[in-house]
KOLSE-378755 format. One record per residue: x, y, z of N, C-alpha, C in turn. Coordinates in steps of 0.001 Angstrom, whole numbers, padded with zeros to 6 digits, always signed. Example, Ala and Ser with C-alpha at 12.3 -4.5 7.8 and 13.67 -1.06 7.14 Angstrom:
KOLSE-378755
+013190-005690+007800+012300-004500+007800+013200-003300+007800;+012850-002250+007080+013670-001060+007140+012900+000030+007870;
***
This chain:
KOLSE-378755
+034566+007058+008000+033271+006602+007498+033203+005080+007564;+032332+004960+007839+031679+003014+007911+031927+002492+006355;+032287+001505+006343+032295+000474+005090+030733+000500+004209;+030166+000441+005333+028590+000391+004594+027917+001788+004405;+028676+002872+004830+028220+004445+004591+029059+005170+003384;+028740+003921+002367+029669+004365+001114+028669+004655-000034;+028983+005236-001248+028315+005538-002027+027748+004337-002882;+027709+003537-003425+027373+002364-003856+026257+001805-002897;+026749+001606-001674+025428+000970-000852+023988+002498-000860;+024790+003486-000649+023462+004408-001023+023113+004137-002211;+023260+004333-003114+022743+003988-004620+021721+002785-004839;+022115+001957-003635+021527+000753-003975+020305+000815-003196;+020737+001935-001690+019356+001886-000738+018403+002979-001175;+019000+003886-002213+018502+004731-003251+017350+004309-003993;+018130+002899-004553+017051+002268-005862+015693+001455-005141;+016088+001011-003909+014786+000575-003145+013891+001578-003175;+014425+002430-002408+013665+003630-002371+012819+004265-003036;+013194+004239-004346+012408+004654-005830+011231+003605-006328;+011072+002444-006220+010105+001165-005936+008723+001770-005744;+008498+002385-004499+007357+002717-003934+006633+004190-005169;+007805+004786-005250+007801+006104-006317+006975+005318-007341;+008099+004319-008182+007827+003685-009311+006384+003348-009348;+005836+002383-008430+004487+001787-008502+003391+002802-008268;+003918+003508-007814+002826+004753-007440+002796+005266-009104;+003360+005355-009994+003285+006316-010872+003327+005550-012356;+003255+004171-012391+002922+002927-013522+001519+002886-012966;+000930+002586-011798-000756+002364-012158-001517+003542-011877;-000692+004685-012481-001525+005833-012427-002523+005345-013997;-003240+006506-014421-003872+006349-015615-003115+007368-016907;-002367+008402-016001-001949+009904-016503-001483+009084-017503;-000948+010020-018480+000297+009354-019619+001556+010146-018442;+001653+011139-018608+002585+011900-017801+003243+010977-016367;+001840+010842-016064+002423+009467-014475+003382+008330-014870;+002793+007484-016113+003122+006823-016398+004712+007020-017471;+005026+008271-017669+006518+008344-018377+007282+008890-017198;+007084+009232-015846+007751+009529-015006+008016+008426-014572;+006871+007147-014732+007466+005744-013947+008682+005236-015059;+008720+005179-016297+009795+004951-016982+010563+005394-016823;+010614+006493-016153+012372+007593-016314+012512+006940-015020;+011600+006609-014172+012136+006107-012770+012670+004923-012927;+012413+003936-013572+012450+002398-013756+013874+002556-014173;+014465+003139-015321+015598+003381-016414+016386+004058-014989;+016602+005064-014601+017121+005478-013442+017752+004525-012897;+016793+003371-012426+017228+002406-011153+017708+001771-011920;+017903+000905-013520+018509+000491-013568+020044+001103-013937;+020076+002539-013983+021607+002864-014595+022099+002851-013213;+021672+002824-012212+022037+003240-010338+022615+001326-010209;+022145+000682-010392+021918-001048-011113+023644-000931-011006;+023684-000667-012427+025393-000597-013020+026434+000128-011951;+025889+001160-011657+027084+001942-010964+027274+001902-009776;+026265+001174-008809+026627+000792-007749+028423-000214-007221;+027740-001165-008151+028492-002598-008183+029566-001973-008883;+029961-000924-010266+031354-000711-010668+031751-000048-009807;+031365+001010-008994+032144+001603-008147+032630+000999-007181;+031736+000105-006344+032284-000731-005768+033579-001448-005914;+033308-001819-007169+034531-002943-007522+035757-001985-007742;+035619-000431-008364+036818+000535-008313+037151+001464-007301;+036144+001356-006111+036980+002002-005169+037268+000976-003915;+036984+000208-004506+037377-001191-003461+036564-001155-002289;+035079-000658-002160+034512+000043-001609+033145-001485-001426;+034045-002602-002297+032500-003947-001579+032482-004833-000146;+031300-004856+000001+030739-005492+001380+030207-006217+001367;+029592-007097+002548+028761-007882+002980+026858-007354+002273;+027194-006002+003027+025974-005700+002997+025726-005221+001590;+026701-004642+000709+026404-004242-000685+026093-005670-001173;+026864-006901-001241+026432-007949-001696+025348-008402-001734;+024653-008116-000885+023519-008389-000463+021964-007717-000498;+023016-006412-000525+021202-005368-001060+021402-005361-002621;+022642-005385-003082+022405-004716-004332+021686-006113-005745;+021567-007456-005092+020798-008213-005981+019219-007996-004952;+019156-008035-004023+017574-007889-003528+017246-006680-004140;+017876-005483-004439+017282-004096-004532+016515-004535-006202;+017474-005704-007214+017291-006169-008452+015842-006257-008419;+015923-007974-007637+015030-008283-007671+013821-007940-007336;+013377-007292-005684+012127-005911-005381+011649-005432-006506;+012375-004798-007940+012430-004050-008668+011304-004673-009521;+011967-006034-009876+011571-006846-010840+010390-007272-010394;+009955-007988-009210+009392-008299-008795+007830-007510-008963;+008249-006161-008080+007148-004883-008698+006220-004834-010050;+007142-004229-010660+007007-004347-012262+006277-005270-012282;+006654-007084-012383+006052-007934-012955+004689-007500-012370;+004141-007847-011237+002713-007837-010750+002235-006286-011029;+002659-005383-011328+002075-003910-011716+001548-004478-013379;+002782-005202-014018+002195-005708-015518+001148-006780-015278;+001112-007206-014431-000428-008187-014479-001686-007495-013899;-001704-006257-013152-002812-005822-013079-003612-004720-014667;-002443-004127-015214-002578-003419-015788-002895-003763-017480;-002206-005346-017563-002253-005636-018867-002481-007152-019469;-003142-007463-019611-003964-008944-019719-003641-009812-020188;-002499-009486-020847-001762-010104-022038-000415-010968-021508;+000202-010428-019886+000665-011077-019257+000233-012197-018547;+000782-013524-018828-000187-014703-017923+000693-015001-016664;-000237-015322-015456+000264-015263-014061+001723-015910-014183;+001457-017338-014781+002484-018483-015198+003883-017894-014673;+003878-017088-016141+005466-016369-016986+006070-015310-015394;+005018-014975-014793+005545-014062-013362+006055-015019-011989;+005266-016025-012345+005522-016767-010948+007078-017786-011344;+007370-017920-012183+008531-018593-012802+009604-017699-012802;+009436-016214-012808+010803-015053-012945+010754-015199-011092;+009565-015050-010724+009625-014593-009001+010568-015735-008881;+010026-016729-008613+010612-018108-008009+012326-018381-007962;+012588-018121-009523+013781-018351-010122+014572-016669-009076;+014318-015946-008755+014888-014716-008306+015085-014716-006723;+013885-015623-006491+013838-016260-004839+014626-016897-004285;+014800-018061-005484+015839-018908-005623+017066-018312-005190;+017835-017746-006109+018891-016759-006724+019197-016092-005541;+018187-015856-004881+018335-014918-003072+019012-015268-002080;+018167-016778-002285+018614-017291-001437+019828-018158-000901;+020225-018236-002694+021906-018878-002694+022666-018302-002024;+022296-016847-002487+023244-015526-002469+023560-015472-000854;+022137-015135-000193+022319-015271+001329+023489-016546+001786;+022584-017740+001547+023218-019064+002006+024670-018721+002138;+025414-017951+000653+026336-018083+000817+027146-017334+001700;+026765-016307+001803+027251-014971+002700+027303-015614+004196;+026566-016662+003966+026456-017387+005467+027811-017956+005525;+028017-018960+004641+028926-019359+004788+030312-018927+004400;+030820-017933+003896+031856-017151+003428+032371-018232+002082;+031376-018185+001383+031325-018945+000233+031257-017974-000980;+031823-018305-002209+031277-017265-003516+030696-017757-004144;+030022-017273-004652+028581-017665-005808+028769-016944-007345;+028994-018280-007873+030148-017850-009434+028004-017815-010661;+028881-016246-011035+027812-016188-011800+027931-016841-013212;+026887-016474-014550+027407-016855-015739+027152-015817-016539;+027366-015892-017392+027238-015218-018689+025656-015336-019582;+025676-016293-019335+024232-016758-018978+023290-015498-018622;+022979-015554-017299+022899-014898-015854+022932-013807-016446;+023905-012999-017374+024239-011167-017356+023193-011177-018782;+023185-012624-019410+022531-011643-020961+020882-011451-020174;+020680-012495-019187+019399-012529-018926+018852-011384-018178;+019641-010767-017580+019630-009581-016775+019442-008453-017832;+020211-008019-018757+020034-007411-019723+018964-007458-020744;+018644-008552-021416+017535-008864-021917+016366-008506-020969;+016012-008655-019719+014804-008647-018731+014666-007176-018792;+015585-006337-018304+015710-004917-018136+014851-004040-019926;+015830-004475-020731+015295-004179-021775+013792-004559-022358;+013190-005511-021814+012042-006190-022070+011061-005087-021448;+011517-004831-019695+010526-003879-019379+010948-002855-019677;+011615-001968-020137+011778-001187-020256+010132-000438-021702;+010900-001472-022687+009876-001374-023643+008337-001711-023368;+008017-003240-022225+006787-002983-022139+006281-001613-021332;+007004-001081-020122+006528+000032-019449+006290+001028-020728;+006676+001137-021891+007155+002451-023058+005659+002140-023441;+005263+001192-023658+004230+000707-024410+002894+001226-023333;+002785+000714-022518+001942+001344-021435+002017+002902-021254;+003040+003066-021610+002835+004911-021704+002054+005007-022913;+002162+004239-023555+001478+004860-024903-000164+004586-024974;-000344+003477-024122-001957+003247-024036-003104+004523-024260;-002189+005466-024368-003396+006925-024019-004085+006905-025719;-003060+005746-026651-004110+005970-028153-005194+005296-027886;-005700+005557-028529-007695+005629-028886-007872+003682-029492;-007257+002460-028527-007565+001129-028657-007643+000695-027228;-007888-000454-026879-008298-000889-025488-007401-002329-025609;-006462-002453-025354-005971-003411-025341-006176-004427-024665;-006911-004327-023045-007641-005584-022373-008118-005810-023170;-009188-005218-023716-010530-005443-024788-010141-006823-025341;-009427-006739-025843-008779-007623-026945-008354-008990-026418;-007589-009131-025567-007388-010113-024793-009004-010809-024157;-009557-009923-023199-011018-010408-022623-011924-011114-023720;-012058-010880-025497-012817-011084-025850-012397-012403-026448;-010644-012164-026696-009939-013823-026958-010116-014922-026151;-010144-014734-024703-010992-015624-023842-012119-016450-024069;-013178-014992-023936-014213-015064-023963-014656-016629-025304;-013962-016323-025940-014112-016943-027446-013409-018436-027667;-012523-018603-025869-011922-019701-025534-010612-020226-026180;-009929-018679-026419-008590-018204-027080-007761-018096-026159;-006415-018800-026149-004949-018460-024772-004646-017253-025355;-003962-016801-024359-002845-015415-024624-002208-015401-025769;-001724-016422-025943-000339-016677-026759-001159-016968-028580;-002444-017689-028616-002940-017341-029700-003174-015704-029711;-003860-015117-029197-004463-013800-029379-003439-012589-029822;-002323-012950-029156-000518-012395-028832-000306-012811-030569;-000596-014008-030846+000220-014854-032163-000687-014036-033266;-001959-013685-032808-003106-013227-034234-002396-011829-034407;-002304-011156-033667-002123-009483-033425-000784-009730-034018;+000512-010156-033777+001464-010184-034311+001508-010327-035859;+001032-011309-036281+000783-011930-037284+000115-010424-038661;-000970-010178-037708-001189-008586-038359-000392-007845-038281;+000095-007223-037196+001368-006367-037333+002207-006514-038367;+002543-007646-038897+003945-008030-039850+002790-008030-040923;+001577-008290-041595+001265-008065-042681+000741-006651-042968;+000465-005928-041609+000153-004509-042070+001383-003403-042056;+002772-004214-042025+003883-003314-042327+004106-003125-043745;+003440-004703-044500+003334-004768-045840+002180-003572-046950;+000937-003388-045753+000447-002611-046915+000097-000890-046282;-000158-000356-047267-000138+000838-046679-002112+001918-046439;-002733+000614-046724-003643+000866-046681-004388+000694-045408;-003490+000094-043941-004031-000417-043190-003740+001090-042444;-004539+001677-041202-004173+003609-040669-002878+002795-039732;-002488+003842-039772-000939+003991-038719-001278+003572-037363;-002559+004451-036797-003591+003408-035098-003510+002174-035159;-004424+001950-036116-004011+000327-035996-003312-000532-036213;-001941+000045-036972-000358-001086-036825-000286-000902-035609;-000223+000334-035193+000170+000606-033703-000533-000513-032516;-001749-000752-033080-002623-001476-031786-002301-002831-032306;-001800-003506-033208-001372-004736-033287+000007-005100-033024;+001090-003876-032812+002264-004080-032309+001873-004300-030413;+001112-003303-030141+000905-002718-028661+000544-004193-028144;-000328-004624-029079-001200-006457-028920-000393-006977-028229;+000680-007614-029293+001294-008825-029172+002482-008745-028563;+003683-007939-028471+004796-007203-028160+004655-007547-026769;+004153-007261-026119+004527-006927-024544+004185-009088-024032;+003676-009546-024624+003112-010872-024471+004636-011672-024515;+005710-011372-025844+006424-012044-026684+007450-011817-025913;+007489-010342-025696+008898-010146-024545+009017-010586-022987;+008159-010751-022929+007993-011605-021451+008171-013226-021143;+007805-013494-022510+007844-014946-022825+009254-015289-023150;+010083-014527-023524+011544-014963-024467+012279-014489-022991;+012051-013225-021996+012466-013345-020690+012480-014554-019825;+011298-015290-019357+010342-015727-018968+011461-017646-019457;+011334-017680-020529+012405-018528-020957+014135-018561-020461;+014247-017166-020233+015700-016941-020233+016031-017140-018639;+015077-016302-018252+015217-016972-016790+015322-017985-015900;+014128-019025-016917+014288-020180-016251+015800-021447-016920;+016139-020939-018049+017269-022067-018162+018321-021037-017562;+018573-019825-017317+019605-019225-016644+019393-019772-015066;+018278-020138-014866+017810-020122-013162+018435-021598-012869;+018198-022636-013694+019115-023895-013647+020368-024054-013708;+020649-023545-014912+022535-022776-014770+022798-022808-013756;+022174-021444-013078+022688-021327-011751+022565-022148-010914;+021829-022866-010430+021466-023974-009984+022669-024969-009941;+022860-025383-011007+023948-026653-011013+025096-026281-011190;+025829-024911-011035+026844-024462-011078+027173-024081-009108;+025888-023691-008327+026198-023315-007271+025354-023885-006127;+025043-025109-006450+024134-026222-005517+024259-026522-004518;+025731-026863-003888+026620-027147-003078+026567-025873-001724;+025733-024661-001839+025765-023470-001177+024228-024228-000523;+023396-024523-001112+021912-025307-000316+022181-026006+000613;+022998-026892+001010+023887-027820+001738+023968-027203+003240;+024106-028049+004169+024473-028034+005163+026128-028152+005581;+026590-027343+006477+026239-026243+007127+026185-025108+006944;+025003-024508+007402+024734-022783+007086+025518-021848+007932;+026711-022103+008000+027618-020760+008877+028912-020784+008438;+029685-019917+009047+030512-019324+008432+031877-020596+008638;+031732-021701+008411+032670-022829+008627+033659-022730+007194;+032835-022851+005925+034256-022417+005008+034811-021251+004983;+034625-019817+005802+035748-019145+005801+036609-019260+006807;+036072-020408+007690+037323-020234+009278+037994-021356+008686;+037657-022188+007624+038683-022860+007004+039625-022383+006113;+038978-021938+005728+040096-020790+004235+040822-020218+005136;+040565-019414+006337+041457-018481+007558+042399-019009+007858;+042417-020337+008449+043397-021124+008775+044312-021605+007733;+043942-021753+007109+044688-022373+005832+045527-021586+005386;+045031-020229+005190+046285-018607+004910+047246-018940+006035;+046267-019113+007261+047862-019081+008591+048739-019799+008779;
***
């Protein structure tokens, strides 16, 4: 069998694969469409994990796993974000074009380096942000399944506009209710619900959205030296020689 006809690189050409599934079934309207896109989303990311450990335990990594299995990430992410800006108002373009960029970035180190038989030292940084992001959508996609209760959540946003209100106030009012209607019990259970649904998906994108970009510098000034000229494989025919 080929190096690259291993189970890990399927997993990973697997999780591409599921992308097209995914988006097809987040801007459905169904509720049903929309909890099949969550089990799909959660899927790709447990396929995420087990690609790369197996790899690393059956000694089974490559060029090409290196290489699909952060693009397959990012595609992922990428998706999602712009599926959450058609679908939910509360996301501002900003907070998407700052995760894209920073992931573009991140691509392109990755490549650069593969060019040059260079390694690209991650951080710790880097893994909470990965984790945190995953978990962020996870919950906003949960939340979008739930849209089928009886509130309009554009509504809410369009009329904060309208009224010459940012996101992040309208996000800050709805929150703000949420935490005082946990206090009383006179407020109906719908509408805690529609002031969590509010502000929630705004807050987690934003604390992502943050994480990304000082993780995206991290990376940056830890692996800068890969942007550089020359783009070919000159530090591994140096390292080669150097073993001989």
């Amino acid at each position: 069998m080929r190096l690259w006809l291993n189970l890990p690189n399927f997993l990973t050409i697997m999780r591409i694969g599921m992308i097209p599934l995914f988006i097809y079934y987040l801007v459905s309207s169904l509720p049903r469409d929309r909890f099949i896109a969550l089990a799909l989303f959660c899927l790709a990311s447990v396929t995420d994990f087990f690609d790369g450990y197996l790899a690393r335990k059956w000694k089974q990594e490559s060029p090409l796993g290196r290489f699909l299995d952060p693009l397959a990430d990012k595609a992922l992410v990428i998706a999602t974000l712009i599926i959450f800006i058609l679908l939910d108002q509360a996301i501002p373009l900003w907070m998407v074009i700052v995760i894209i960029l920073r992931d573009m970035l991140v691509t392109l180190m990755r490549y650069l380096a593969i060019r040059k038989g260079a390694e690209i030292r991650t951080t710790k940084l880097g893994k909470a942000k990965t984790m945190f992001q995953m978990f962020a959508m996870v919950l906003i996609i949960f939340i979008l399944v739930l849209r089928v209760l009886p509130f309009d959540i554009s509504q809410t946003y369009a009329e904060g506009r309208a009224h010459g209100q940012k996101n992040i106030e309208v996000a800050g009012a709805m929150l703000t209710k949420a935490i005082h209607a946990l206090k009383s019990d006179e407020i109906p259970k719908a509408e805690r619900n529609k002031y969590f649904a509010e502000s929630t998906p705004y807050f987690l994108l934003l604390l992502t959205t943050i994480l990304t970009a000082i993780s995206g510098l991290r990376y940056l000034y830890t692996n800068w030296r890969v942007l550089l000229p020359p783009y070919t494989g000159v530090l591994r025919k140096r390292e080669e020689k150097r073993v001989k």
